[in-house]
C-alpha positions in Angstrom: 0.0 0.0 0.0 1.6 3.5 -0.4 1.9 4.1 2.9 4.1 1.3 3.8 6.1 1.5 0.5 6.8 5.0 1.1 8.3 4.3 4.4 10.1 1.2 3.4 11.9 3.9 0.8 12.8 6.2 3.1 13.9 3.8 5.3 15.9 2.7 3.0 17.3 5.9 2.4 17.8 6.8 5.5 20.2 3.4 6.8 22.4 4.0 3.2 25.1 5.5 5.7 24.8 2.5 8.0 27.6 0.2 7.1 25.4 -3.2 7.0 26.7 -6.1 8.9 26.2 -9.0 5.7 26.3 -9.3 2.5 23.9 -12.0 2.0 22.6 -13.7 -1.0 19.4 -12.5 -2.8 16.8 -14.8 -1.9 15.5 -17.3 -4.3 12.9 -17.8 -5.6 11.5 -20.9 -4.4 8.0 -21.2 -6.5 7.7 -20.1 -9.9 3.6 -20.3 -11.2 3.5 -21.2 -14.7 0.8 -18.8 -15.2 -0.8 -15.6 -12.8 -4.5 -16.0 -13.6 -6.0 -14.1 -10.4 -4.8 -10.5 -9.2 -3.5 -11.5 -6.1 -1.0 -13.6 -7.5 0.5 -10.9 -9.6 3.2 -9.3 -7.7 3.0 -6.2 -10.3 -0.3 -5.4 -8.9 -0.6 -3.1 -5.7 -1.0 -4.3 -2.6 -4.2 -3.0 -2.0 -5.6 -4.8 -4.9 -4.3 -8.2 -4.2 -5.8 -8.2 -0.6 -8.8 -7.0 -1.9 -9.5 -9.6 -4.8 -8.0 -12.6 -2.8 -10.6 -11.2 0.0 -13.0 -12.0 -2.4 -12.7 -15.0 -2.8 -12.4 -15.9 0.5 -14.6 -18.4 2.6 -15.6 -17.7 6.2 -13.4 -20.9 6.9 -10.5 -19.7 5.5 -10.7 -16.5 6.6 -10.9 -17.8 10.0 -8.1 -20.1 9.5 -5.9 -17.3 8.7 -6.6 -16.0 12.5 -5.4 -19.0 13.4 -2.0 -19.5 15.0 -1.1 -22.9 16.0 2.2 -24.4 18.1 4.2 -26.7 15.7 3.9 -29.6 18.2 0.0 -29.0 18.2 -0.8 -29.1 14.5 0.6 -31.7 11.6 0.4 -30.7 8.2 -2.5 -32.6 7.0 -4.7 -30.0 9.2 -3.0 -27.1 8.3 -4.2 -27.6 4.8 -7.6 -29.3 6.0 -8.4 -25.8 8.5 -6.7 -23.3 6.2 -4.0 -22.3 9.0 -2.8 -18.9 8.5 0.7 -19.4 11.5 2.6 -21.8 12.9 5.0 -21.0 15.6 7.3 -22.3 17.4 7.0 -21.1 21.4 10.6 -21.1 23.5 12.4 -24.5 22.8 10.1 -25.6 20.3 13.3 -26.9 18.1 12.9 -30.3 15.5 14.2 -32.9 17.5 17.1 -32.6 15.4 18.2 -29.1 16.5 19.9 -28.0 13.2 19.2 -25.7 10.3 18.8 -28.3 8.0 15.9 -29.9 10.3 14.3 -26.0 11.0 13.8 -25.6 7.4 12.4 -29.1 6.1 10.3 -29.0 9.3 9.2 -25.4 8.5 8.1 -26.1 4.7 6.8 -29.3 5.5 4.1 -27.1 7.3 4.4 -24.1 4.6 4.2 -26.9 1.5 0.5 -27.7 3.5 -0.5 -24.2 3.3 0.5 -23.6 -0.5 -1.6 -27.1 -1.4 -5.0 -25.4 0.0 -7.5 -23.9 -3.0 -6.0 -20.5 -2.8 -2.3 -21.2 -1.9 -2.4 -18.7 0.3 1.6 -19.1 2.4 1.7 -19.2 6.1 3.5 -16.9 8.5 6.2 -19.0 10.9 6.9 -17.2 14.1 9.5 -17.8 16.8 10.9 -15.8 19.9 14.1 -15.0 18.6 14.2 -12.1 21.2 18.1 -12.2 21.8 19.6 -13.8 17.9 17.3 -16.8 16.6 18.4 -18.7 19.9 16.1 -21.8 19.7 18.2 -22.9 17.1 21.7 -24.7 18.6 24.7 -22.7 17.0 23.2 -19.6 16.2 24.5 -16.6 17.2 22.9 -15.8 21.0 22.9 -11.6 21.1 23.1 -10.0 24.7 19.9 -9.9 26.2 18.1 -6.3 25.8 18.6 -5.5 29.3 22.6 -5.3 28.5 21.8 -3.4 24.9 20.3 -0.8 26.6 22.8 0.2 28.9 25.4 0.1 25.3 22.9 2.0 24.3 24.4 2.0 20.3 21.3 2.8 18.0 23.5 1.5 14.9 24.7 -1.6 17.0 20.9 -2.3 17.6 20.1 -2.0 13.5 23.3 -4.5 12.7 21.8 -6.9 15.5 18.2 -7.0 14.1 20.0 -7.5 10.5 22.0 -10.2 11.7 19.1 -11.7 13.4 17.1 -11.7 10.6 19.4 -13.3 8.2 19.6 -16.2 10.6 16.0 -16.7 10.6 16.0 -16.5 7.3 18.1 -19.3 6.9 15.9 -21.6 8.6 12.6 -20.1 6.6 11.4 -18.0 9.5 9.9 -14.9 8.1 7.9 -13.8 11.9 9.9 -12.4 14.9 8.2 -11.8 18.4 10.1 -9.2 19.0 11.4 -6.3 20.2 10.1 -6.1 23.4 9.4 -2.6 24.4 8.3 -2.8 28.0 9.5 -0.2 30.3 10.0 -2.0 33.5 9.1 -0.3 36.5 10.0 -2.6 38.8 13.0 -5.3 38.5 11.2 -7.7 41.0 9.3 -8.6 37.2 11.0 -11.9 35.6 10.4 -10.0 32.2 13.1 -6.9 33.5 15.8 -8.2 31.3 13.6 -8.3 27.9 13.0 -4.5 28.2 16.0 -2.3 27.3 15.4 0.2 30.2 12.8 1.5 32.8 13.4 5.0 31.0 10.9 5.3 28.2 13.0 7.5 26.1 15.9 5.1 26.0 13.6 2.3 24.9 12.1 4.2 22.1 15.8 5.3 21.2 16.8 1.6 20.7 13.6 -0.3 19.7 13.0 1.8 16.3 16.8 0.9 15.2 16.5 -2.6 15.9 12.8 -2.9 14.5 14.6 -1.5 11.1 17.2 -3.8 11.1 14.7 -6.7 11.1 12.9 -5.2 8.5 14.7 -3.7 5.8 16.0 -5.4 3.6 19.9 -5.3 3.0 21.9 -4.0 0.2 21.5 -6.8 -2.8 17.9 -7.8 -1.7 14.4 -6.6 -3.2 13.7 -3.4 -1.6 10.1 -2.2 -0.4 9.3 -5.4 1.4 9.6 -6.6 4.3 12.7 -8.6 5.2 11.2 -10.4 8.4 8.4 -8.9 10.6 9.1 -7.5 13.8 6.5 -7.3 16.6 7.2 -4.9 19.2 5.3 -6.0 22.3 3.5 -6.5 24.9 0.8 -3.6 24.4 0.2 -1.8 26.7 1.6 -1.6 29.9 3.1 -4.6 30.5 5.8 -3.2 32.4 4.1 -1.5 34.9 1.9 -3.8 36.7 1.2 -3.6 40.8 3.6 -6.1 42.8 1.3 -8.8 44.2 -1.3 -8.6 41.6 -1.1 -11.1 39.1 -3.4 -14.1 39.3 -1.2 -16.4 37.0 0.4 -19.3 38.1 2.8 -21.5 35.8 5.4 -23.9 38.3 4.7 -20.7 41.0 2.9 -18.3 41.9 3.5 -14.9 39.5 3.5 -11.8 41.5 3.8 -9.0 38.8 3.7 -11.1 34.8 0.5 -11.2 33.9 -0.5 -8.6 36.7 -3.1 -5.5 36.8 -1.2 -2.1 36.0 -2.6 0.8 38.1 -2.4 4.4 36.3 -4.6 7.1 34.6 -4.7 7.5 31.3 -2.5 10.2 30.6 0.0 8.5 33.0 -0.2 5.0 30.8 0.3 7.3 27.9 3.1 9.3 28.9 5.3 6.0 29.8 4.6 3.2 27.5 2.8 4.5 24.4 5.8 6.5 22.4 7.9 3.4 21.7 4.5 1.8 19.6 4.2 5.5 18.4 7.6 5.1 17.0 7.6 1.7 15.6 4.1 2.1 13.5 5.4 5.7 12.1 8.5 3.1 11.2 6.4 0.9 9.5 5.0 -2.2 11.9 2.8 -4.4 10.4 2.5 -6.7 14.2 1.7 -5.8 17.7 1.7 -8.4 20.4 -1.1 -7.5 23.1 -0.2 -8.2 26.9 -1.3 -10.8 28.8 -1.7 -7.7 31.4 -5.0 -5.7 32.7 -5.4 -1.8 33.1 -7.2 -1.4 36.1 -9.0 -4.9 36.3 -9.6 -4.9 31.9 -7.8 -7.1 30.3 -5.7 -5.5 27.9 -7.0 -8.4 25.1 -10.8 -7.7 25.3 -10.0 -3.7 25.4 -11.5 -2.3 22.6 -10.8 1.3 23.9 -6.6 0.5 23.7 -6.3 -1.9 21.0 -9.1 -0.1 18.5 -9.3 3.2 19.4 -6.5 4.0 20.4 -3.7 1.9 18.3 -5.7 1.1 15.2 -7.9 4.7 15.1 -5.6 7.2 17.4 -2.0 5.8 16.0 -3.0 4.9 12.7 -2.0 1.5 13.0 -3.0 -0.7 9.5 -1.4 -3.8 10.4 -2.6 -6.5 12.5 -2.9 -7.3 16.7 -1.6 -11.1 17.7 -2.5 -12.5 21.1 -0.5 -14.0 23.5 0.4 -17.3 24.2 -3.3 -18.4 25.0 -4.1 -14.9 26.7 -7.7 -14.9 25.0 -8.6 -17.4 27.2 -8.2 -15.6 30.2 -10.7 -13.0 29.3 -13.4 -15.0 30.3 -14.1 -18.6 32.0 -16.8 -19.1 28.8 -14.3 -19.5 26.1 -17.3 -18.7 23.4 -17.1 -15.4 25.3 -13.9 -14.9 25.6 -13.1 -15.6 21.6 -16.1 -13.0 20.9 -14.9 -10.2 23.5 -11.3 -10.6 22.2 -12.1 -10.2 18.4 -14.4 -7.1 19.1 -11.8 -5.2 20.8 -9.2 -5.7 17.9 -7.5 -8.5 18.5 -6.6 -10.2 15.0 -5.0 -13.6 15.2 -5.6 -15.6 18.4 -2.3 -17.5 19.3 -4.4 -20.7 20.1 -1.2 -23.3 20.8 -2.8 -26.2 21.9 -7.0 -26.9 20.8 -7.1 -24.6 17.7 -10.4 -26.7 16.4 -12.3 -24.7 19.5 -11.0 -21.7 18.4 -12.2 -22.0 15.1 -15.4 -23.4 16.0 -15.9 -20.7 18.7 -15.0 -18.0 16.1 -17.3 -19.6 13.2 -20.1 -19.9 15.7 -19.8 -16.2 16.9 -19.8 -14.8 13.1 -23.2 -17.1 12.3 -24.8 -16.2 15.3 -24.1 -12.3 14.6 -21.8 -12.1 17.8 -18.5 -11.0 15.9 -19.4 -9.3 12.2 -18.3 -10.4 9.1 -17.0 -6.7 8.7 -14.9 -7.8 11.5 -13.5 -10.8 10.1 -12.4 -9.1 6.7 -10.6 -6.4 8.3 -8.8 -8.7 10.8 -8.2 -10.8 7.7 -7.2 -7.8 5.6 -4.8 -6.4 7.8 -3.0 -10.0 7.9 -2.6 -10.5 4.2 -1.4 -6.8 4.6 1.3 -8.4 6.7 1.8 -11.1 3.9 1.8 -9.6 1.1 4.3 -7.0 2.1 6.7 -9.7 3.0 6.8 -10.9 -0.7 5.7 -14.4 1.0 3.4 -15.3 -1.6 6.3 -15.1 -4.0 9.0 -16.0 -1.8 7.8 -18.9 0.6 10.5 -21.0 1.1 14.1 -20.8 2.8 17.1 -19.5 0.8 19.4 -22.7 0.8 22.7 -19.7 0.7 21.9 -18.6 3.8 22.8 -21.8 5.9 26.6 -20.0 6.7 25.3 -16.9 7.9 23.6 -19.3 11.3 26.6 -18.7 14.0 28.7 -17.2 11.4 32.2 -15.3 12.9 30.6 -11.7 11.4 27.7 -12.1 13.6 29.9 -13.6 16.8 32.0 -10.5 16.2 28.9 -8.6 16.5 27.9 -9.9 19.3 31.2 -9.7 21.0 31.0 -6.2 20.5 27.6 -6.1 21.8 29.4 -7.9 25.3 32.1 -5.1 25.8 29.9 -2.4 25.4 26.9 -3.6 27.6 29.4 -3.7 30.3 28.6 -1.3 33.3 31.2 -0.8 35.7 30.1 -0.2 39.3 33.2 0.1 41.4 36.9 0.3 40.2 38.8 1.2 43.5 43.0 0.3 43.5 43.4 1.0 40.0 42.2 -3.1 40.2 40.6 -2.5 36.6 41.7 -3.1 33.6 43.7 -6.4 34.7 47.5 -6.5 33.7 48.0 -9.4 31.5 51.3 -10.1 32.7 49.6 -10.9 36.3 50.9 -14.1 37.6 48.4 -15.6 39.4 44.6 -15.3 39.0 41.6 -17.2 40.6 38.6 -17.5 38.8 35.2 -18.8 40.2 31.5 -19.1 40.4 29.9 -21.7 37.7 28.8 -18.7 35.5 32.2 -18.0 35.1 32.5 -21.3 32.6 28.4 -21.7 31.2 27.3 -20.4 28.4 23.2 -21.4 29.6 24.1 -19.1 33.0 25.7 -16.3 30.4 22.7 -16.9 28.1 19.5 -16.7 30.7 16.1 -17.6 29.5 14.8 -18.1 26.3 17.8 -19.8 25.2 17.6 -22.9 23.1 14.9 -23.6 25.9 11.7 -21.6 27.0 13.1 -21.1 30.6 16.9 -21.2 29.2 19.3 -24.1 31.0 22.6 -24.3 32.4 25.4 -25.6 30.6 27.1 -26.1 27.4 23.5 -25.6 26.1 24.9 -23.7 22.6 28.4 -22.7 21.1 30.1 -19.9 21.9 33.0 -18.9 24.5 32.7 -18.6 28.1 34.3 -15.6 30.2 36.7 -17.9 31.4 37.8 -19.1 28.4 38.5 -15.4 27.4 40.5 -14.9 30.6 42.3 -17.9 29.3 43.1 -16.9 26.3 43.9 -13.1 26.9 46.5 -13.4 29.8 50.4 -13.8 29.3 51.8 -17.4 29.0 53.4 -16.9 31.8 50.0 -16.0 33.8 48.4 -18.9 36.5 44.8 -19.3 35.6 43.2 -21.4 38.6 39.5 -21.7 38.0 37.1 -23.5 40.8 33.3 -23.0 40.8 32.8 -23.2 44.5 36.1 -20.7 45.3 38.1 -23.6 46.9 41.9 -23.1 46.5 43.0 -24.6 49.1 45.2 -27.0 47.5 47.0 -24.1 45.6 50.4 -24.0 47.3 53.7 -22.2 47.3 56.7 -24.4 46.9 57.5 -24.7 51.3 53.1 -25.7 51.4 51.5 -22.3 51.9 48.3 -21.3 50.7 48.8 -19.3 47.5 47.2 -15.5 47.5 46.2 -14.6 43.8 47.2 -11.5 42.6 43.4 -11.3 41.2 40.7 -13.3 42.4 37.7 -13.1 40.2 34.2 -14.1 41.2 30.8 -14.4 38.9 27.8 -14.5 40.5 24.7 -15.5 38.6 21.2 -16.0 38.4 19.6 -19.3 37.3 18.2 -19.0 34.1 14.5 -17.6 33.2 11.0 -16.7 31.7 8.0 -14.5 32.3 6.5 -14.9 35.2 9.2 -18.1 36.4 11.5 -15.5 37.3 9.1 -13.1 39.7 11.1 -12.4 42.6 10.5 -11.0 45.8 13.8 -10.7 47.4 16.7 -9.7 44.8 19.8 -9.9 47.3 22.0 -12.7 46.7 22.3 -15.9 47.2 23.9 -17.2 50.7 25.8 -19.2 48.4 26.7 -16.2 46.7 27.5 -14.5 49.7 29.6 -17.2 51.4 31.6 -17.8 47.4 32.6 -14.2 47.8 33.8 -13.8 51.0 35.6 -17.3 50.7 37.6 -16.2 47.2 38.3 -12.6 49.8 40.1 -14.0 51.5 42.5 -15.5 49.3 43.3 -12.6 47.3 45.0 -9.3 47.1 42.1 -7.9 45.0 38.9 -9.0 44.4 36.8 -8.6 41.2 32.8 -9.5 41.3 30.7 -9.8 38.0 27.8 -10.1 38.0 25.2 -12.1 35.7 21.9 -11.2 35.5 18.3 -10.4 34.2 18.2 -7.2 36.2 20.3 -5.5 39.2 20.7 -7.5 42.3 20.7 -6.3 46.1 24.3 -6.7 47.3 25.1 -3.6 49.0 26.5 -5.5 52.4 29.0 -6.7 50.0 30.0 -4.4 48.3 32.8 -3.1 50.8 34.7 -6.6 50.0 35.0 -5.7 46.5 37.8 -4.1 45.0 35.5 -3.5 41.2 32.0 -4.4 40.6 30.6 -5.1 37.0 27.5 -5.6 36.0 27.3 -8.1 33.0 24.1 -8.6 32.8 22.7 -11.6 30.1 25.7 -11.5 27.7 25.0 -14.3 25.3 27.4 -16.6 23.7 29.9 -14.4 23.4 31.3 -14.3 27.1 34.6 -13.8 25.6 33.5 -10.3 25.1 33.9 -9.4 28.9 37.6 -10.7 28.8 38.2 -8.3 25.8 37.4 -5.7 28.7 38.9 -7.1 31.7 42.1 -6.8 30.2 41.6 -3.0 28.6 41.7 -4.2 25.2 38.5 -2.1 25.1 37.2 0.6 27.8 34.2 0.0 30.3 31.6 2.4 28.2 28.3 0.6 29.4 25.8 3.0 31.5 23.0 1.5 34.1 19.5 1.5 32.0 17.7 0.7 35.3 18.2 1.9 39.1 20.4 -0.3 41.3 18.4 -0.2 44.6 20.5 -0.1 48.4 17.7 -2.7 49.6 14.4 -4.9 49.1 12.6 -2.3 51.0 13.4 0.6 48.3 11.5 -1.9 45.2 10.0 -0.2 43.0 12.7 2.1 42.7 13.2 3.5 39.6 13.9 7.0 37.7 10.4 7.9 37.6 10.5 7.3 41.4 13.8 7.8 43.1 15.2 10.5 44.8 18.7 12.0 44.6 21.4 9.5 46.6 18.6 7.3 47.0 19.8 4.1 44.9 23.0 2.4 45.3 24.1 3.4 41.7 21.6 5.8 39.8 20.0 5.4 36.5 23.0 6.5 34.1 25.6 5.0 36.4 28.7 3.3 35.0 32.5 4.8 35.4 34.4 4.5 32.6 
């Protein structure tokens, strides 16, 4: 449509100066029709047209089918054709048993093949959570979470990672991203703190629009004025600013703010989570997720006032509203009612995982029984083959075979290193302790993040709830201490801090020269990661005080989803960095221990003195309130 072609130009104008991060390929064409006998197969035609003469000829059941968004595991091929399935996805983990490119793409067109093979041929959308690099997928490149991109804060680093991570999901066929996530956490107790780049609106609007581009724009050397893969900023609206203690949900615990009730006036909602969607649709978004959240006691998915008028009427928003991960199902305890309320107030495709038959059913019954109007339907529908078309899939539906080498490729892991060293936040650097001579002769490492890459990755890595372990490839921090100190430098390395059988040559315990600890959260998701009391571990605790006492200077990292109370011991420390989620790349914090690079990473959320301060935030705190401010990070 002009609209979206106009800004697609411009857009493309406007990253010319941005070196790109790949050279890929053009894609392929995958399916060549012999013949174009109806409009909407004729990619000269405009957009507009196309929707509105495959529209046309449209059933009701395939029209609902395209509403229809189904978990890979849930579905086989046989009923995407048979119910006219308009998305597959794959939720966190959801990986072919086989976790390799080669089995992402022939399971992804074995479900695309199903949808071309129905009367109209109309392609499917695949979606997966590649929030942090396309991280289901073993061996692809793992970015730093978005909690440690804000505080790099690097708009043109954010466009290169949304490029790379695109290109990745290309390879496998993917053409749908859930992501970015724009919520503004307002309070770090949330297990969702680390997938929002800050608690400071402004900074998330500064680095969502870049990486939204980079996802979407095409690349030098591919067709221009379509979209390279969709982005879906989420979770609209509010998400990040529900009440401690009220959420209802309960998946393995009890959530106390995902999935919660966010209590605020109008203009207050407005003012703080509303300019980063303002900024993505003027960029061109053709997806919003909705939240799971309510505004005082409405759920955001049956509310027609935030997700109609306001985001499709107010903002001007022509592309379509997904739901959560069965969120329509919470509107109401009568599903019938809940499909019906949710579809009214604008949402577009239901993300129905498990029993998509009652979806459809509920949905058909509703339209013949006047509940939901067919006026409805075709604009819900409408806006979705908005989303297709636009993403040349009805040309382009299948994986481009060049693309396997870009998945994990040393470009990208260079990226990504980069993205480590400058998400970096130094706390405290007292002794001139920082940056580490590499000539120093004996070190002690320890702390099991300090050798994991599941720790260094967090949640939504390879799994749903991430895992510990050699989960992915990729370097640890410890191997990049290894590796960046002298050959004459002792490396000793113990997860627990026990050196006592480290002796000088008459049998005396040894006293590093450096003794490093990391300190780490157990990976991950949503609501699983809810938190009531952030201080540390006693394990933690006891791990630094134990490696204290064995060396001259003591250096703590830290790795985590948000900050962490440890302000009783912070007095032990010598420097204090705050690593945050880095990814695969942990190799990228050596690069900086050893001044190779300088500490340039500033805090995007306020670390708090104690519990008893939560919420504590910018929009909240006083002056000397926090341990470190918002901003914070010496350099």
């Amino acid at each position: 449509m002009p609209r979206q072609l106009i800004l697609f130009l411009l857009t493309t104008l406007l990253i010319g100066c941005i070196s790109p991060t790949i050279q890929p390929t053009p894609e392929v064409t995958m399916t060549k029709p012999t013949e174009i006998t109806d409009l909407y197969q004729d990619p000269t035609q405009p957009i507009e047209t196309r929707i509105d003469d495959l529209l046309a000829r449209m059933t009701l059941a395939e029209k609902i089918g395209q509403m229809t968004q189904v978990e890979k595991n849930s579905i086989t091929p046989e009923d995407v054709t048979a119910y006219f399935i308009g998305s597959v996805l794959s939720g966190g983990g959801g990986s072919p048993s086989n976790n390799t490119v080669e089995s992402w793409v022939e399971m992804v067109e074995a479900f695309q093949q199903a949808a071309r093979q129905t009367r109209l041929g109309i392609p499917l959308i695949y979606g997966v959570d590649a929030v942090h690099g396309h991280a289901n997928l073993k061996g692809a490149t793992v970015f730093p979470h978005n909690i440690g991109l804000g505080a790099a804060n690097d708009p043109e680093l954010m466009h290169r990672i949304g490029q790379a991570t695109a290109v990745e999901m290309l390879a496998t066929g993917i053409r749908w991203n859930f992501a970015p996530a724009v919520s503004i956490s307002q309070d770090i107790r949330w297990g969702r703190t680390f997938e929002g780049y800050s608690e400071d609106t402004e900074l998330v609007t500064r680095l969502a629009v870049p990486y939204f581009l980079g996802l979407q724009t095409p690349p030098e050397g591919w067709t221009q004025g379509q979209i390279f893969v969709l982005a879906t900023p989420k979770h609209y609206l509010g998400d990040g600013g529900t009440t401690f203690g009220s959420s209802t949900a309960e998946i393995m615990q009890p959530f106390l703010l995902d999935q919660g009730d966010t209590h605020m006036d109008d203009a207050s909602l407005r003012e703080l989570f509303l300019p980063p969607y303002r900024a993505v649709i003027d960029a061109g978004a053709l997806s919003i997720m909705a939240s799971f959240s309510s505004w005082n006691g409405a759920k955001m998915h049956s509310h027609r006032y935030l997700l109609t008028d306001v985001l499709k009427g107010e903002l001007s928003f022509d592309g379509f509203i997904i739901s959560d991960w069965e969120a329509v199902n919470q509107v109401s305890n009568d599903y019938h009612t809940a499909v019906v309320e949710s579809i009214n107030a604008g949402i577009d495709m239901v993300m129905t995982p498990y029993d998509y038959k009652a979806f459809i059913t509920a949905l058909t019954e509703a339209v013949n029984e006047g509940h939901v109007s067919i006026d409805r339907i075709d604009d819900a529908v409408r806006r979705i083959l908005r989303a297709k078309f636009m993403l040349g899939l009805f040309e382009r539906p299948y994986a481009d075979p060049s693309l396997k080498g870009t998945v994990g490729s040393q470009a990208h892991r260079d990226l990504a290193r980069q993205a480590v060293r400058q998400s970096l936040v130094l706390l405290k650097n007292v002794n001139h302790t920082l940056p580490i001579p590499k000539d120093t002769p004996l070190i002690f490492v320890a702390g099991e993040g300090a050798d994991n890459i599941g720790l260094q990755s967090g949640g939504w890595t390879i799994e749903w709830l991430g895992k510990s372990g050699a989960i992915t490839t990729g370097t640890t921090i410890l191997e990049g201490i290894q590796v960046s100190v002298s050959p004459d430098t002792q490396v000793n390395y113990n997860r627990f801090g026990r050196f006592d059988r480290i002796l000088d040559t008459s049998g005396n315990a040894l006293i590093a020269d450096v003794g490093l600890v990391v300190v780490s959260e157990e990976p991950y998701a949503e609501g699983i990661g809810d938190r009531a009391d952030l201080t540390l571990l006693q394990a933690d605790v006891d791990l630094i005080h134990r490696v204290r006492e064995r060396c001259q200077k003591l250096i703590v990292i830290v790795i985590s989803g948000r900050p962490l109370v440890l302000t009783d011991q912070l007095s032990e420390m010598d420097a204090l960095i705050a690593a945050w989620l880095p990814g695969s790349e942990g190799a990228g914090v050596a690069d900086v221990l050893f001044g190779d690079y300088p500490f340039s990473g500033k805090l995007p959320y306020t670390w708090p003195r104690s519990n008893d301060q939560l919420p504590l935030n910018v929009n909240n705190s006083q002056e000397g309130e926090a341990l470190f401010p918002f901003g914070f990070g010496l350099e």
